[in-house]
C-alpha positions as CSV (number, residue, x, y, z in Angstrom):
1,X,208.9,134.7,-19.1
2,X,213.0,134.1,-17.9
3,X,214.0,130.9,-17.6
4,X,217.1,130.1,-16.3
5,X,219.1,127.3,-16.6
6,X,221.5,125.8,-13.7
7,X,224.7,125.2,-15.8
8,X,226.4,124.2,-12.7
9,X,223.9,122.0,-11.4
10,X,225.3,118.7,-10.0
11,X,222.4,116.4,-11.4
12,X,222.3,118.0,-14.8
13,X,226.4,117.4,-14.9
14,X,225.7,114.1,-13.7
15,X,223.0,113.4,-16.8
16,X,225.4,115.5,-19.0
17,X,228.5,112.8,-17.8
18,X,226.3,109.8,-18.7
19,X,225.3,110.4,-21.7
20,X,228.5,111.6,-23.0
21,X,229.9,108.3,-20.8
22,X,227.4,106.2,-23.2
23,X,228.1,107.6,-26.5
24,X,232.2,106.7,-25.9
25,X,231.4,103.4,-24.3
26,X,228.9,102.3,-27.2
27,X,231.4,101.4,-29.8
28,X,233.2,99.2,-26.9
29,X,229.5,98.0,-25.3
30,X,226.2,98.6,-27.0
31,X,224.2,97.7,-23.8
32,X,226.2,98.9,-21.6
33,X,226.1,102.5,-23.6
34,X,222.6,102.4,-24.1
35,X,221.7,101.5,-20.5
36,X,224.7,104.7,-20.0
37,X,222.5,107.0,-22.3
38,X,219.0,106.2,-21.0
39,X,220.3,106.8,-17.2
40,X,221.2,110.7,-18.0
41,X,218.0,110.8,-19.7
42,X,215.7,109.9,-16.9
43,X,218.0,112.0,-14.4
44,X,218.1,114.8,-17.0
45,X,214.0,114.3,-17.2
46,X,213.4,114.0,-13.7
47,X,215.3,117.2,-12.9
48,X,213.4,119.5,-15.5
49,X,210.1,117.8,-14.6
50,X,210.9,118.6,-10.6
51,X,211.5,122.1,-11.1
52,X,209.1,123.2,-14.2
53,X,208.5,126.5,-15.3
54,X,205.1,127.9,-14.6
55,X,204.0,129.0,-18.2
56,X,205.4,125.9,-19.6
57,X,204.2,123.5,-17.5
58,X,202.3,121.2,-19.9
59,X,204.2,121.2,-22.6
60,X,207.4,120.4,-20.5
61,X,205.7,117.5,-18.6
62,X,205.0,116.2,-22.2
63,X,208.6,116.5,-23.6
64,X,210.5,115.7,-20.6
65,X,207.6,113.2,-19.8
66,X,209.0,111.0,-22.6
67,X,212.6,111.8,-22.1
68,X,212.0,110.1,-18.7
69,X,210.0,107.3,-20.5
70,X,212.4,106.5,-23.3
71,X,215.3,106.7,-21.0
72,X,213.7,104.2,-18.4
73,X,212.9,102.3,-21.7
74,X,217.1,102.1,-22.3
75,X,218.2,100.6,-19.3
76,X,215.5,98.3,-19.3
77,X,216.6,97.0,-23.0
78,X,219.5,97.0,-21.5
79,X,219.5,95.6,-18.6
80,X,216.8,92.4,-20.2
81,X,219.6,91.9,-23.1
82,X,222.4,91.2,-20.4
């Protein structure tokens, strides 16, 4: 089995720049780096889950499945505490 991962994919560096966005925001803004945090989760979820490998398929839509629900879980904590 290969997998390959897109280093240079513009979603993935978009979800990479969010998260890293939320962790330096956080000390500034709680929320606003939480709601930062769980957005590159659910794009960083949603781009795995799109484009799954076949023999992993499964146990991917598990682990990413949650990485999409916890993140959506973020902003809404967020986004309610606001």
């Amino acid at each position: 089995m290969d997998i390959s991962i897109p280093l240079f994919s513009a979603p993935l560096l978009l979800a990479a720049a969010f998260i890293a966005l939320g962790f330096l925001i956080y000390p500034l803004s709680a929320r606003v780096g939480v709601m930062s945090m769980g957005a590159g989760s659910v794009i960083m979820g949603m781009v795995v889950l799109i484009d799954l490998p076949n023999g992993l398929a499964i146990e991917s839509l598990v682990l990413f499945g949650f990485t999409v629900v916890v993140g959506l879980w973020m902003v809404y904590v967020g986004v309610k505490n606001g």
